[in-house]
C-alpha positions in Angstrom: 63.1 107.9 -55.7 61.9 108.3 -59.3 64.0 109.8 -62.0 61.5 112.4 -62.0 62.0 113.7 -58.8 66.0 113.3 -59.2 66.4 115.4 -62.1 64.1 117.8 -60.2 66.6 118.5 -57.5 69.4 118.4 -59.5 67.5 121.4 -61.4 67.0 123.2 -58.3 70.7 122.6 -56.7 71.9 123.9 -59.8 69.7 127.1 -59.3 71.0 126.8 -56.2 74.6 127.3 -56.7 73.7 129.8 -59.7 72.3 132.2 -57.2 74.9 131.4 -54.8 77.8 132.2 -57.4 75.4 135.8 -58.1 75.8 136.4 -54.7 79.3 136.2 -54.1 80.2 137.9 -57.2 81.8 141.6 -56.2 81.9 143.5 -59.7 85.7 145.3 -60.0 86.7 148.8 -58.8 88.4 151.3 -59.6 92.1 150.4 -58.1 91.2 146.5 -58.4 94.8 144.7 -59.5 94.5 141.7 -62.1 96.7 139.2 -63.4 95.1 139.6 -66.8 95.1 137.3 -69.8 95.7 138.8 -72.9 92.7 137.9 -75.6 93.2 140.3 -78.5 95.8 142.8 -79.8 94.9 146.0 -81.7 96.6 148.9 -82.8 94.7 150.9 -80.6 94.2 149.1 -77.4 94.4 145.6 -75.8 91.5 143.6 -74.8 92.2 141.0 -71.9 90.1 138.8 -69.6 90.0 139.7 -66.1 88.5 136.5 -65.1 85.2 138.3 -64.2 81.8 138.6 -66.3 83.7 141.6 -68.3 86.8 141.8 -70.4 89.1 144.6 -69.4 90.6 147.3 -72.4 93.8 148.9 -72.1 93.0 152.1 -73.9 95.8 153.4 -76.6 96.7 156.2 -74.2 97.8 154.0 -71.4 100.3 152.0 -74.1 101.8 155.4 -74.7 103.4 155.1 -71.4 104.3 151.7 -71.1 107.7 150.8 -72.8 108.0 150.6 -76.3 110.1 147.0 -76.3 108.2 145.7 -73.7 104.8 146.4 -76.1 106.5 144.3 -79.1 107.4 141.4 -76.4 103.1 140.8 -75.9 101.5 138.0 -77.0 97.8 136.9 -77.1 97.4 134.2 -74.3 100.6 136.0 -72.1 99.8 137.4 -68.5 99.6 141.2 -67.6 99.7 142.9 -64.3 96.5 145.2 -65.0 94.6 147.7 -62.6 91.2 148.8 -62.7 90.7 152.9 -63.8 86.7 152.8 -64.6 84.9 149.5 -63.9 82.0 150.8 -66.4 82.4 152.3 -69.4 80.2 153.5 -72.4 80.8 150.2 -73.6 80.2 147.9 -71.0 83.6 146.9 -70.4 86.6 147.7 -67.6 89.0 150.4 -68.4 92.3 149.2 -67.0 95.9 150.5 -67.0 98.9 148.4 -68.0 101.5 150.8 -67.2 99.8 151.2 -63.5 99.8 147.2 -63.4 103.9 147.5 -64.1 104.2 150.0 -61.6 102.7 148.1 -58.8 104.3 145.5 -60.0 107.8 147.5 -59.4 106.3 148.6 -56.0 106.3 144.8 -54.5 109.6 144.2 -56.2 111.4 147.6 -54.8 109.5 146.2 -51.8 110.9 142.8 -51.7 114.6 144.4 -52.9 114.5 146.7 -49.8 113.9 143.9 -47.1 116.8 141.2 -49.1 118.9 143.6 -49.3 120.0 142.6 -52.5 121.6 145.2 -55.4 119.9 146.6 -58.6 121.1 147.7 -61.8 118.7 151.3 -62.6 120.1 153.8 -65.6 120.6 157.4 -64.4 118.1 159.9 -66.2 118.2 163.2 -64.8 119.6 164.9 -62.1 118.3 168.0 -59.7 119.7 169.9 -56.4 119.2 167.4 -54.4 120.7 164.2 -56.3 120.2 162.2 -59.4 116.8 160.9 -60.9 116.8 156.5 -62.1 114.7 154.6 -64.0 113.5 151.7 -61.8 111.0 150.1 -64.3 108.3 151.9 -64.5 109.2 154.0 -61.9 111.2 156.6 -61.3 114.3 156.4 -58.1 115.9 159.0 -56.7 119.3 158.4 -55.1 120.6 161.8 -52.8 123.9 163.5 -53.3 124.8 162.1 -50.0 124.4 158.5 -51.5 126.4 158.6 -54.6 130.3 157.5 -53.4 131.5 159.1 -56.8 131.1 162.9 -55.6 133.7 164.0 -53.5 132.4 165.9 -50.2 133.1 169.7 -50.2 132.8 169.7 -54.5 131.5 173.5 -55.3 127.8 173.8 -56.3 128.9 174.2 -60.2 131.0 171.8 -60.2 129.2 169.0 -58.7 126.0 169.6 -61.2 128.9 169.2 -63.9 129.3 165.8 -62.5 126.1 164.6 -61.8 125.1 165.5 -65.5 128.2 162.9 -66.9 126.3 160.2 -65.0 123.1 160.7 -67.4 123.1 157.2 -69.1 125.0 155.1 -67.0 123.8 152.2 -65.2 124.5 152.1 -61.2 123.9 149.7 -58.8 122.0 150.6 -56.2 120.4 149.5 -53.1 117.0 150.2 -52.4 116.7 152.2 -49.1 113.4 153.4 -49.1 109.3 152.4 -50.5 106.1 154.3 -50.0 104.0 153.4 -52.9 100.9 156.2 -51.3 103.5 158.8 -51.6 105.2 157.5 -54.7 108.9 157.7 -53.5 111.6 155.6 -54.2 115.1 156.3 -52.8 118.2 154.1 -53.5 121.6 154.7 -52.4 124.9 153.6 -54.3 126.9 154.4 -51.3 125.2 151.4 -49.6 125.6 149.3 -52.5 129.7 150.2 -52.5 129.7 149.2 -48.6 127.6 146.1 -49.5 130.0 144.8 -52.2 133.0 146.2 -50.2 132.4 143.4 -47.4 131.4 140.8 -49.8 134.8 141.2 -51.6 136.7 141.6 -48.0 135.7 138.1 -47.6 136.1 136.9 -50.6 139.4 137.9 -51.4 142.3 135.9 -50.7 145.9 136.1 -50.1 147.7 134.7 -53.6 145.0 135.2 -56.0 144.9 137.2 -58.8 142.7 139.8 -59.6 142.4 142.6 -62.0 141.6 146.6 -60.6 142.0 149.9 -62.2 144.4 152.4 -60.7 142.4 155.2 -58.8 145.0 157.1 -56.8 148.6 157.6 -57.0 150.1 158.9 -53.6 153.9 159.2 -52.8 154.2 155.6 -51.1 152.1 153.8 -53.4 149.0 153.6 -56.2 145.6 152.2 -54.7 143.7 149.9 -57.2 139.9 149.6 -57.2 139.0 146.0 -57.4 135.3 146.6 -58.3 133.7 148.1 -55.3 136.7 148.5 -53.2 140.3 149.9 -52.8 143.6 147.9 -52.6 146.9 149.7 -52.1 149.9 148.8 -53.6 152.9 150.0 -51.7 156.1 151.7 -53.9 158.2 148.5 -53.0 155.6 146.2 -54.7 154.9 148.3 -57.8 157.9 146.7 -59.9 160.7 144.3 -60.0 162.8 147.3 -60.3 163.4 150.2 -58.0 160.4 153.0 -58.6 160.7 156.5 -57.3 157.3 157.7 -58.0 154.6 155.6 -58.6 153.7 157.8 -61.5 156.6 156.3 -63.4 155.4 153.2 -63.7 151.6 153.8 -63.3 148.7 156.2 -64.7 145.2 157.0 -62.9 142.3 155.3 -64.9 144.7 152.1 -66.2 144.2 148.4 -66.1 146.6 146.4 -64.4 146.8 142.7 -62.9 147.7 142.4 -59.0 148.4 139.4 -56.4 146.8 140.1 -53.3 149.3 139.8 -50.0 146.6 140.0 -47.4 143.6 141.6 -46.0 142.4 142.9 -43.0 138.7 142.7 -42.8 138.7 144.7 -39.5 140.2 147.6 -40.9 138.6 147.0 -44.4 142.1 146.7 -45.7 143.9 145.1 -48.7 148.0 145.2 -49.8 148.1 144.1 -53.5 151.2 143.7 -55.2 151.8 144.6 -59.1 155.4 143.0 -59.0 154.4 139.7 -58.3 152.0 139.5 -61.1 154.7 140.4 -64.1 157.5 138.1 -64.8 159.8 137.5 -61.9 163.3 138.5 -63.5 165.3 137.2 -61.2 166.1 133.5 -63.4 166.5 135.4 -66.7 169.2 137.6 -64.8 171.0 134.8 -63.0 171.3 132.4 -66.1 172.7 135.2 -67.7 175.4 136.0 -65.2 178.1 134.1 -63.6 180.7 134.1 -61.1 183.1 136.4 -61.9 181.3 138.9 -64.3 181.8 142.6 -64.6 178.4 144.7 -64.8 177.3 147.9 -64.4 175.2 148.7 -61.5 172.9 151.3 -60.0 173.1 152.0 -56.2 169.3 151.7 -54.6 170.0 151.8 -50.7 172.4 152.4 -48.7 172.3 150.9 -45.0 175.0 149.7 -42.1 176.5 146.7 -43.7 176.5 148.0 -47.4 175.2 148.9 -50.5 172.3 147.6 -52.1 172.5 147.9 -56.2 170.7 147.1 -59.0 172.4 144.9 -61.7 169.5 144.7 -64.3 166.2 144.7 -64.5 165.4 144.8 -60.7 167.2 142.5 -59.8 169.9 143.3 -56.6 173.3 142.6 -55.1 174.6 143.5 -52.0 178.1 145.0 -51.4 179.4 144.5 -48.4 181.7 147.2 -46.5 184.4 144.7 -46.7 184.4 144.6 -50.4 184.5 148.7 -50.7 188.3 150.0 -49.9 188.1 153.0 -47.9 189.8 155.0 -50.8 186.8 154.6 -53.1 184.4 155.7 -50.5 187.2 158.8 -50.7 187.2 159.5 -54.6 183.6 158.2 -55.6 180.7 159.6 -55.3 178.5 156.5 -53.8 175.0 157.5 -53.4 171.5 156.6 -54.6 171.3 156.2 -58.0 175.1 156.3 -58.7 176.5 154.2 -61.1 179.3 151.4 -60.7 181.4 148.7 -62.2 180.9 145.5 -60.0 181.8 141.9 -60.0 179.2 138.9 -59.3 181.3 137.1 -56.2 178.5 134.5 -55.4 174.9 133.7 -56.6 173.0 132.2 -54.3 170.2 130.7 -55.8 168.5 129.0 -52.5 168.1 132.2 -50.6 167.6 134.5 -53.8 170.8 136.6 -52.9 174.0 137.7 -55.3 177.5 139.1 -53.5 179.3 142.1 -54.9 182.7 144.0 -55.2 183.8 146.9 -57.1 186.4 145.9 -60.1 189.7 146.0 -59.5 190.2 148.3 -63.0 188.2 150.6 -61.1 190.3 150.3 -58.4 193.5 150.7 -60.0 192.1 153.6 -61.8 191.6 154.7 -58.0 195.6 153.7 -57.3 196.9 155.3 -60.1 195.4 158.5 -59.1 196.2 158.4 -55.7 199.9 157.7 -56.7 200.0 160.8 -58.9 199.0 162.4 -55.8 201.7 161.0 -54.0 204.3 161.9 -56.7 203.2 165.5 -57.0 203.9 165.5 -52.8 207.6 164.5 -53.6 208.1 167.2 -55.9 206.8 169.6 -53.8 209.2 168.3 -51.1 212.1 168.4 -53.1 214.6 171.6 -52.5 214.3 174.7 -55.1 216.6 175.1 -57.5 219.2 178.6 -57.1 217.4 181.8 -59.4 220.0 181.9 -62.3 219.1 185.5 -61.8 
């Protein structure tokens, strides 16, 4: 073969392909999406390369829409999501959208969030009858009254727009329930988000650790702490070293406190936290204070078969037995909850954590003494009258 003819039939394979490459070229339309390379910036548009015999031009009004940081973040040579608005202009370019581009970008990514399952972070904009509006990129959410775990059920119509309108600006996580791109609805739900990170902390936690949760509730037998998506509850006995009535003495809604978790019960979606345990244990400052034989003052606690429970500082308790209370005292005194006495340490028993009382024997003379001027009054009252001088 000459090199005539070879250059000759590279010529015509090279037609070849040309017309081959003509034929399979399909122009773009309208609703085309592009991952677009940006060639030129201008104050009034955009001009990026397609990858087809055209360059596209993001027109100054389609910027207007698109975030304002996100414009100041482009780059010539950086990749935009781009769809096609009028393959053919007046100028022989491809009118495309950049904001439309983000939003079907946001589309497959609320797509993808909806099958994993997996939470998002969306600010709250508005709100209207039915719920509240988010920003979801370039998108706008809704999530439905029924979704959002923060309004109580029953609230009054007033009252629960009053509410909805304090979460303007604050960013919620969410979990995307439902996508329709044709009909341009987005629904997210924070109560699914709560339930989400609810089980996720269940099995997490455990018993020992410590964790710190915000006082939500305060209830006659206890205070329940939020722990960042669910509630623990801290029972009366476990708020302090030393005895509480209410848990509002110790305690206010909407405060920050450290807790030790006891245990959980994922079945029940339960969680006992204890405040005591996670503030100084006062029990070895007391007992290298005191010794055997010391007087104190005390405050009765409980009162049950065998004795009296009291407080001798700081939360810390003895036990006085029946045996150590004489039958007059129990007579004269007053020993209730809360009542004051004069006690003496018997025995500290640092092993089992457990001191021994007995009421003072001053305070027990104090009792004799007055039952002996009873006792003398009864003799004078026994003793014959004297005869009326009259």
């Amino acid at each position: 073969m000459t090199e005539q003819t070879q250059r000759q039939e590279t010529q015509e394979q090279s037609f070849a392909d040309l017309l081959e490459s003509e034929y399979d070229y399909k122009p773009p339309r309208r609703g085309d999406v592009f991952q677009a390379m940006i060639v030129e910036i201008n104050d009034s548009d955009i001009l990026v390369d397609l990858g087809t015999k055209t360059d596209g031009i993001v027109p100054s009004s389609d910027l207007r829409r698109v975030d304002k940081e996100y414009l100041d973040k482009l780059a010539v040579g950086q990749t935009i999501p781009v769809v096609v608005i009028r393959p053919n202009t007046a100028e022989g370019g491809v009118l495309v959208s950049l904001s439309n581009g983000l939003q079907q970008g946001d589309w497959i990514r609320a797509q993808e969030l909806q099958e994993s399952g997996e939470e998002v972070e969306c600010p709250v904009t508005g709100t209207n009858s039915g719920g509240i509006l988010v920003e979801f990129g370039q998108l706008r959410g809704f999530v439905p009254n029924s979704h959002l775990t923060s309004l109580p059920s029953r609230m009054r119509a007033g009252n629960l727009d009053d509410t909805k309108e304090e979460l303007i600006g604050e960013v919620l996580s969410l979990v995307v329930l439902d996508v329709d791109p044709r009909r341009r609805r987005l629904v997210l739900s924070k109560r699914a988000a709560d339930r989400r990170r609810r089980q996720d902390l269940l099995v997490e936690l455990k018993p020992g650790e410590r964790r710190t949760g915000v006082v939500r509730n305060l209830v006659d037998f206890g205070a329940f702490v939020d722990l960042g998506g669910i509630d623990g509850l801290v029972h009366i006995s476990e708020l302090d070293w030393q005895h509480v009535n209410h848990p509002r003495d110790v305690l206010e809604v909407g405060q920050e406190i450290e807790v030790e978790v006891l245990n959980v019960d994922t079945e029940r979606d339960r969680i006992g936290l204890s405040r005591k345990r996670a503030l100084p244990d006062p029990w070895d400052e007391m007992t290298e204070e005191l010794s055997q034989g010391d007087v104190v003052e005390g405050t009765i606690t409980n009162e049950v078969d065998f004795g009296l429970f009291v407080d001798i500082g700081k939360g810390v308790e003895g036990l006085l037995h029946n045996s150590e209370i004489p039958e007059y005292a129990r007579q004269t005194m007053s020993l209730s909850r809360d009542a004051k006495i004069q006690v003496r340490i018997l025995e500290i028993d640092a092993e089992r954590r457990r001191i021994s009382l007995q009421l003072v024997e001053d305070v027990e003379a104090g009792w004799q003494a007055e039952d002996d001027d009873l006792a003398e009054m009864d003799d004078v009252e026994d003793t014959e009258p004297t005869e009326s001088l009259y």
